[in-house]
Structure formats: C-alpha cells, structure tokens
C-alpha positions in Angstrom: 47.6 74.3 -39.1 47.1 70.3 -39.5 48.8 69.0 -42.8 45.2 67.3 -42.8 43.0 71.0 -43.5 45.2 71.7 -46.3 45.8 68.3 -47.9 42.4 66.3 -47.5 39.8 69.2 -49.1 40.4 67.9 -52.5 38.4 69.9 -55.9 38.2 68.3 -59.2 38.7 71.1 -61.3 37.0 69.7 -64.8 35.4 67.1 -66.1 35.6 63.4 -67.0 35.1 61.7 -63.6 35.6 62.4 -60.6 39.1 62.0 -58.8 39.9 59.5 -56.4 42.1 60.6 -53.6 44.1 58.2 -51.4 46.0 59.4 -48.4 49.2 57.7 -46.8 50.9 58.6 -43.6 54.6 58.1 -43.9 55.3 55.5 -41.5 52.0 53.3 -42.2 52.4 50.3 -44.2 50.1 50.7 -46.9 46.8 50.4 -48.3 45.1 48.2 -51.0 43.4 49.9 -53.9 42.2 49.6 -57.5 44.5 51.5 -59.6 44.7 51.2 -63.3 48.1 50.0 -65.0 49.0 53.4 -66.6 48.3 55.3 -62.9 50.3 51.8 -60.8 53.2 52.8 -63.1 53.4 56.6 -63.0 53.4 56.0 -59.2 56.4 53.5 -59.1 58.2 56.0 -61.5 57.8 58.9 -59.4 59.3 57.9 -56.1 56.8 58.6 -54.1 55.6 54.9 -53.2 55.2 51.9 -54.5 52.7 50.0 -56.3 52.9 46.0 -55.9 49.5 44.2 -58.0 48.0 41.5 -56.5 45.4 40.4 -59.4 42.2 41.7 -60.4 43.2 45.3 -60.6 43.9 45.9 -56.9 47.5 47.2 -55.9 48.9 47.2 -52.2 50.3 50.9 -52.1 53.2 51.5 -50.0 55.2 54.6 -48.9 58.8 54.4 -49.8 60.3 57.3 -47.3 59.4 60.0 -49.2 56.6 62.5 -49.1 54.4 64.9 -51.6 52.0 64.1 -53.7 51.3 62.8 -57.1 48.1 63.1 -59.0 47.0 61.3 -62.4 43.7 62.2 -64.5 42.2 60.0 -62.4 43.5 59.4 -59.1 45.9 61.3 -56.7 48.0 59.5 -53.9 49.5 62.1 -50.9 51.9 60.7 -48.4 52.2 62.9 -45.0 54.8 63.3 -43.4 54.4 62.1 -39.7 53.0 65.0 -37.3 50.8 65.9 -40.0 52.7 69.1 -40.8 50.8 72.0 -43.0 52.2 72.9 -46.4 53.4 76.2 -45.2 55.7 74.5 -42.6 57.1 71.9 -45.2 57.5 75.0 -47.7 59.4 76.7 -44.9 61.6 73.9 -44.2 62.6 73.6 -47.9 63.2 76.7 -48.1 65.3 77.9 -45.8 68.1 75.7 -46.8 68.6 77.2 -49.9 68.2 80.9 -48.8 66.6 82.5 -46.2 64.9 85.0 -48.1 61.4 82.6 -48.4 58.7 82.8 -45.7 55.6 80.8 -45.6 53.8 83.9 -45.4 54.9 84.5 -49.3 52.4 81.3 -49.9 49.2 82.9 -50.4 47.0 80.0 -50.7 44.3 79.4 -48.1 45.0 76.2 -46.1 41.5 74.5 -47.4 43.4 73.7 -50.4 45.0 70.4 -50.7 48.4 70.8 -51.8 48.3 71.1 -55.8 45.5 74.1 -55.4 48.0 75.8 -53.0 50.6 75.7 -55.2 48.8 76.8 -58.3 46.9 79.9 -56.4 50.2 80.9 -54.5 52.2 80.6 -57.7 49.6 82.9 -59.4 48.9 85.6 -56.7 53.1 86.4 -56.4 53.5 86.2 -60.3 50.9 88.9 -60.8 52.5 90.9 -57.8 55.9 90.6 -59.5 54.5 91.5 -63.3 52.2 94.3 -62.0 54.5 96.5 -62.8 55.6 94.8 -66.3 59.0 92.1 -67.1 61.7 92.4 -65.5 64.6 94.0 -67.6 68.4 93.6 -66.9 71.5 93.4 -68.7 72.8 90.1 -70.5 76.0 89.2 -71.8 75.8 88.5 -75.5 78.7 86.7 -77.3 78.2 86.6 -81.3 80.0 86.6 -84.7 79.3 90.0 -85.9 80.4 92.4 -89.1 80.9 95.6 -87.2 82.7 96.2 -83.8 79.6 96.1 -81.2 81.0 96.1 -77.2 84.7 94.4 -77.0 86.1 91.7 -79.5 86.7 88.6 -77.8 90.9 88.3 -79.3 91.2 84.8 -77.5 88.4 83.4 -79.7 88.8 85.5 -82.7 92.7 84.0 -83.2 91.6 80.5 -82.4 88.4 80.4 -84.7 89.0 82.7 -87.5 93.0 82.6 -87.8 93.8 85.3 -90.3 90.3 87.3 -90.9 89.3 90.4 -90.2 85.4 89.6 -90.0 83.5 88.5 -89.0 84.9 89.7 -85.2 83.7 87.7 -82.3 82.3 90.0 -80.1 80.6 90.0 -76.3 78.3 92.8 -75.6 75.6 93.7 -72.6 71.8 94.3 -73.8 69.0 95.5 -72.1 66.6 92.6 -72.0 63.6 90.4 -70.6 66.0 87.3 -71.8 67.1 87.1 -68.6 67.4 84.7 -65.4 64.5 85.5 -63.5 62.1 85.8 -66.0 63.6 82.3 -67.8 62.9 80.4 -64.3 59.0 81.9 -63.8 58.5 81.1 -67.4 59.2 77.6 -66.6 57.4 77.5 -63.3 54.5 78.8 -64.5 54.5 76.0 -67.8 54.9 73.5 -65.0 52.0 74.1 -63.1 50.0 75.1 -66.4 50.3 71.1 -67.2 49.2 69.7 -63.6 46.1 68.2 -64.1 43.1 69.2 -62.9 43.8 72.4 -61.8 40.6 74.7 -61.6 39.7 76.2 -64.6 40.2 80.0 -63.4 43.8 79.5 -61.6 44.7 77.7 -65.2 43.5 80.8 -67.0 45.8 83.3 -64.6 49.0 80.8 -65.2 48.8 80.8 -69.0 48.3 84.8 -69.1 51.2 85.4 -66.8 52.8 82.8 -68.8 52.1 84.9 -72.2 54.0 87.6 -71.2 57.1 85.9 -70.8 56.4 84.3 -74.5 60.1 86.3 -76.0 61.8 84.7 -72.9 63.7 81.4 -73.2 62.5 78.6 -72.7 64.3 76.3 -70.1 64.5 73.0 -71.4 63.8 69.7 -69.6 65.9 68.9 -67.3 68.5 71.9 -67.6 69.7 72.8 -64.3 68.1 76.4 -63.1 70.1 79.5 -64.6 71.6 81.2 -61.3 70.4 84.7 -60.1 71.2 87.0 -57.4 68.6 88.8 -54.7 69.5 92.7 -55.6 67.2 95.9 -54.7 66.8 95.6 -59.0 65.2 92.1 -59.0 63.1 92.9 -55.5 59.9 92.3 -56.7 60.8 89.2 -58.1 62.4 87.8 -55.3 59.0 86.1 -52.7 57.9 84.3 -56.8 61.2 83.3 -57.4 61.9 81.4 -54.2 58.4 79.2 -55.0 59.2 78.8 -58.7 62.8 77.5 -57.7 60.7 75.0 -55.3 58.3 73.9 -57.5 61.4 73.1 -60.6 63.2 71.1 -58.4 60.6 69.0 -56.3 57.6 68.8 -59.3 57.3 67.5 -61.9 54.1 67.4 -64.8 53.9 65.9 -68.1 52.2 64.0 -70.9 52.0 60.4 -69.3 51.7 56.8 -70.6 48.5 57.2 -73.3 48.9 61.0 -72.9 47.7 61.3 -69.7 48.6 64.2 -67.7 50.4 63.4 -64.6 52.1 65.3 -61.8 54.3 64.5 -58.8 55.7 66.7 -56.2 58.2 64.3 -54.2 60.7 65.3 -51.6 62.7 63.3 -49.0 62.2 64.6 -45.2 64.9 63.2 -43.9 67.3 65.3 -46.5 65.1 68.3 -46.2 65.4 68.3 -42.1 69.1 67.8 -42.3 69.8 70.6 -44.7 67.1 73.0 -42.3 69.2 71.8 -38.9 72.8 72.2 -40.4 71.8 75.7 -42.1 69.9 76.8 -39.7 72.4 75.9 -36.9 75.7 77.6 -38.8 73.7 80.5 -39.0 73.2 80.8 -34.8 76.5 79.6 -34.1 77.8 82.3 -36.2 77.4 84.2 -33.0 80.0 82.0 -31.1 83.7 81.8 -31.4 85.2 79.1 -34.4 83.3 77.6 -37.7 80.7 75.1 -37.7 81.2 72.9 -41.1 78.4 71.0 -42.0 78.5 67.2 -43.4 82.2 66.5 -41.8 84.5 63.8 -42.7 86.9 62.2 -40.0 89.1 58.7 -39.7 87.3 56.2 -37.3 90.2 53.3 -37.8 93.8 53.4 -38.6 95.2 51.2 -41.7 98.0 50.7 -44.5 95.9 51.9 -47.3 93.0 54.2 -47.5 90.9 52.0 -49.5 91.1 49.8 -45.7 90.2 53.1 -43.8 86.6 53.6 -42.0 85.3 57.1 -41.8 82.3 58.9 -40.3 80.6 62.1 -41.4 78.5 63.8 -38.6 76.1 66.0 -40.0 77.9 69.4 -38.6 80.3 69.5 -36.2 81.9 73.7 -34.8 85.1 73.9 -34.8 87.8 76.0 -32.2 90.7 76.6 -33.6 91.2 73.9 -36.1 89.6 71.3 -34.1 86.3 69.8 -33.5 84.9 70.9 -30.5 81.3 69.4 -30.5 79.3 67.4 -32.9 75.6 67.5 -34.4 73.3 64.8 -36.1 70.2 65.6 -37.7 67.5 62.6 -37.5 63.9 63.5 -38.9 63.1 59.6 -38.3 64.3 58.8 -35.0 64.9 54.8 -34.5 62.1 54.5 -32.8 60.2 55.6 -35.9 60.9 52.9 -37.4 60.8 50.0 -34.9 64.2 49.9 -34.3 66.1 50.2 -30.8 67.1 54.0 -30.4 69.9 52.4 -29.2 71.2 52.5 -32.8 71.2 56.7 -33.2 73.4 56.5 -30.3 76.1 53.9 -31.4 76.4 56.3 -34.3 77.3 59.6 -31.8 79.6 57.5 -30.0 81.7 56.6 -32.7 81.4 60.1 -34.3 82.9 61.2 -30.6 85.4 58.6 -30.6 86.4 59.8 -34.5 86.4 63.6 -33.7 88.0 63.7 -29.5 84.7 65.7 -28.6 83.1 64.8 -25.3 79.4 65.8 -26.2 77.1 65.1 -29.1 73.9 66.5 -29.9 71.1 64.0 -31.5 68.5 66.7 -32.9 65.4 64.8 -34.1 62.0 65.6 -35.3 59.4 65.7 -32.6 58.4 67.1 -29.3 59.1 66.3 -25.8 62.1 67.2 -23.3 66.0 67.1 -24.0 67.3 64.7 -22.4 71.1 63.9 -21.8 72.8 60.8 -21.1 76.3 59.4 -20.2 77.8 56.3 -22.3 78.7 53.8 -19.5 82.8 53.7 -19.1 83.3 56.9 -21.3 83.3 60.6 -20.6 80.7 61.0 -23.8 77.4 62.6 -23.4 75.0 62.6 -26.1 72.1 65.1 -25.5 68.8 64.2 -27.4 67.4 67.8 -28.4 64.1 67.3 -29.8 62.8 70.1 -32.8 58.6 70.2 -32.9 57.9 71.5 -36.6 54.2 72.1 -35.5 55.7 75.2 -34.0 55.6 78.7 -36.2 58.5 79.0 -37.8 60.2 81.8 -35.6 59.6 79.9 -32.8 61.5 76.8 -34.8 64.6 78.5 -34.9 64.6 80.1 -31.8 64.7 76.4 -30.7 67.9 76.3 -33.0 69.0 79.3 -31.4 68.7 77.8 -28.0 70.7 74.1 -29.5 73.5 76.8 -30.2 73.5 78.5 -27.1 73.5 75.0 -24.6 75.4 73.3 -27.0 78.2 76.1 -26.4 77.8 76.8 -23.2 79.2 73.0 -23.0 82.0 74.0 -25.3 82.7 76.6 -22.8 82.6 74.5 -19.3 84.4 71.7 -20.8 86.9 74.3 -21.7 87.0 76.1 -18.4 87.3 72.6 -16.4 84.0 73.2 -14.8 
C-alpha cells in the first residue's frame, strides 16, 4: 500500500490547536512555510531537512537525503521516500538487516495511520501480546561485595581490591529476575513513544500501563547503547516487540524541546538502509552457492611507495571462490539519474571496482522497477549488469528478486569459469 494512505491521514490527538502537517518527497526541492523559531530549529537539529528563513516567519524547507518524520506540538514535517513506499515496506527493510526474525506483518497498525499512530498502536498491541502472560524472568549475573559466600568469589578481584581481608568477598552470582535485557529495552521503547506528542489519548493510556509494569526494571539511560539479547524458545514471546522497540531506540527520538516543547523525530537514511537489505539479503542467497560473499570489501586500485599515496575502492559485497573475488555488487537506492546526474557516473565506479578486484562482471542493484539490462565497457571484457529491485513489491517477492540476483549473478561465475 502507497506510503501516501498511511502517512497523509493525520489525527490530532489533544488539544491546543490544531497540527499542521507538511509533506516532502525526497527528491523535491522544497517548500516555503511559516514555521516558528523553536519548531525551524528542532527541524535543523534532527536531520531530517533543513530549515533556511527568509523574513517574516516564512522558512524554505528542504530535504537533506534522509527520510522519517518529525513532529513538534504544533507542526509535523514527513519526507517520503521516492516510490512512495508504505511504512510496513520501510519497517521491513530496516529490519531485515539486523535480523531476520521481524516481518511487517508483526506491525499491527492499520495503514490509515500516518506514521507516528502506527508506531504507537503497533508498539502497544505486541507489548500486551508479550506481557499477557506477565514479565519476562531470566537469569542475571550479579557481581557484589558481600559478607557471606553467595555463588563463586571472584579471587582475581578480591586480591586486587581487598589485599589481605577476608570480607567483605567479591562475589558473582545468577538471580532470577525481571532486571533483565528484554524487559530493560521495552521499558525504554515504550517511555519513548509515551513522550511523542500528540499521540491519542487512549494509545497513551495502553503505553504508560504496559510501561508500569516494567517500573522495578532499569531504566536505560539516554543515549546508552541497547543491552544485547538473544532470540531463545525462553524469550519467544518477546521476540515480534522486541524487533520494533530495537527500531524505534535507534531511529526515534522524543523529548522536552526548546521552551519545553515536546518534539519527536524518526529519521533514517535510505540509501544506508537499502545497502545493509541488498548486502544481507544477498549473503544470505548466495550462501547456497560455492565460496563467501563479504560485504563492504576493501581492494588497491593504484600501486605506490607509501600507503598514505594508495587509492582503494570498497564495493558494497563482492563472493568470493577460493580466496579471490569472483564477482562484485553495488547497492544504489539513488540511482544517478535521481539526482540529475549522468548514470554514466554509477558505472565509472563498477569499472574501477572491476579493474581493483580482476572480476569481469559487476552487478549495479538499484531501487526501482524496469528490466535488467547489461552492457559491455567499450575496449574491456567488463560487463556491468543494472538489476533493478521494485520495493513496492511484498516482501517475499523482494527477496525472491535477491534470490534470482544470486542465481544469474552465479550462473556468470560459472560460464566465465567453464570458458563458455
């Protein structure tokens, strides 16, 4: 569905005016709009765009290459990425990088909602399916300075800090706890969202109770990196709320703004996320061939004295037979022509990648529909292959596109092996 159905439907939630909402494609060049100061700053300071005044209160709003969305008390700004994908597809896409565990179908809101409703409903609905059945206990490793011998005395420590004494013993031991990982990174998410403004009234009531029972869990603070867990048959129920909390901790943000304004921003850059999906997406169907594909590979272009003097180039993936590079892989969200430049450009950097690497084929995967198309690089014996990815797609039929990049892609390996 059209990033449009579940992005433009906007619904104030309380009171106190009602919120403007300014939409952005990517690749446009900006609108002009009355914004006040406080709002024209938050928006430079999240990433998302940028926010030039040009007198009397009006500001020319410009995307900056990233997309999301970021929402003040009294306006909210999305930028789209181009082919207007729906929040399940970009949740997908984020996703799978990190683990392949997430499906959009875990995202329960409705597509109506524009994107901070989704997130706050979807959040929500999995929390309550993962606390149905009460916190999540485990075991956590507790190191203290105790009087009595409880689990095993830590002798390393015990010499080093307390040369000499008997007690108090520095001791680890395992307790049975809600103190744990899991329930320290829902805690958070669920704050998070809690602070967005404007969410409705009755989703804000589900977030704080979900959030109270987690109350004797840690709280994360600002900025700490994410404790890390493991997906284990324990921790099942956990696992579909887990993969959204990590999402929403390390692409939103909410807080107290300038004049205690509540802000939010949820910013990500495409062309990162679409690189991450190709390369992990792709090593996991060329597992099925002969060799090792290695993602984000480094190789001399030039010769020289000293290294400082060297050029390199890193291809986005590139498989490997045998210890040597067999085939290389670029991942481009923005093709050139996106951006008004020749397309010319994408290719200068696949020949020099084949030059680097001794590989006679390329593949340039980009964003978008249409056919594959290959071409030969006058005076060489280099093909690059455009291999276009269409994101509109569902998602199983997005990777059995990757799927079907591994299996031509090798099938090249294999004739260029065989002499055919």
């Amino acid at each position: 569905m059209a990033w449009t159905s579940c992005w433009d439907a906007l619904r104030p939630a309380d009171s106190g005016g009602a919120l403007r909402h300014l939409v952005l494609d990517e690749l446009s060049r900006g609108i002009v709009e009355r914004l006040d100061p406080a709002s024209a700053s938050f928006l430079n300071s999240s990433g998302l765009a940028k926010a030039s005044p040009m007198g009397m209160g009006l500001y020319r709003i410009e995307p900056v290459g990233k997309v999301g969305s970021v929402r003040t008390g009294s306006v909210q700004l999305d930028v789209r990425p181009k082919d207007r994908l729906g929040l399940s597809r970009l949740l997908f896409l984020l996703s799978y990088a990190g683990e392949q565990g997430f499906r959009p179908g875990t995202v329960a809101a409705q597509e109506e909602h524009e994107l901070w409703s989704a997130l706050a409903e979807s959040l929500a609905q999995l929390a309550e399916r993962a606390l149905g059945r009460g916190v999540l206990q485990g075991y956590l490793t507790v190191d203290e300075s105790l009087r009595t011998v409880k689990g095993r005395i830590r002798i390393s420590d015990q010499i080093s800090r307390r040369p000499g004494m008997l007690v108090p013993l520095e001791v680890s031991y395992d307790e049975f706890t809600e103190d744990i990982a899991e329930n320290r990174i829902l805690r958070a998410a669920l704050e998070r969202m809690g602070q967005v403004p404007r969410v409705r009234p009755e989703v804000l009531s589900r977030l704080r109770l979900l959030k109270g029972k987690l109350d004797d869990v840690t709280r994360l603070p600002s900025g700490a990196p994410l404790p890390p867990w493991k997906p284990t048959r324990m921790n099942l129920r956990y696992h579909a709320v887990l993969r959204l909390a990590e999402l929403i901790l390390r692409n939103a943000s909410a807080e107290a703004g300038p004049g205690r304004q509540q802000t939010a921003s949820f910013v990500v850059d495409m062309a990162r996320v679409f690189e991450d999906f190709v390369g992990t997406a792709l090593r996991e169907a060329m597992a099925a061939y002969p060799g090792e594909l290695r993602l984000r590979y480094n190789a001399l272009l030039s010769e020289a004295v000293r290294d400082s003097d060297r050029l390199t180039v890193r291809p986005d993936a590139v498989h490997m037979l045998g210890g040597r590079p067999v085939v290389a892989y670029n991942a481009k969200y923005k093709a050139a022509s996106d951006a008004g430049a020749s397309l010319t450009a994408d290719h200068f950097q696949m020949l020099a990648h084949c030059t680097a690497l001794a590989v006679p084929t390329a593949w340039l995967v980009y964003a978008g529909s249409g056919e594959m198309k290959l071409r030969r690089i006058m005076n060489t014996d280099i093909d690059i292959v455009e291999f276009p990815l269409d994101l509109s797609l569902p998602p199983t039929e997005i990777l059995a596109s990757i799927r079907e990049l591994a299996r031509q892609s090798w099938g090249e390996v294999v004739r260029q092996h065989s002499g055919a």
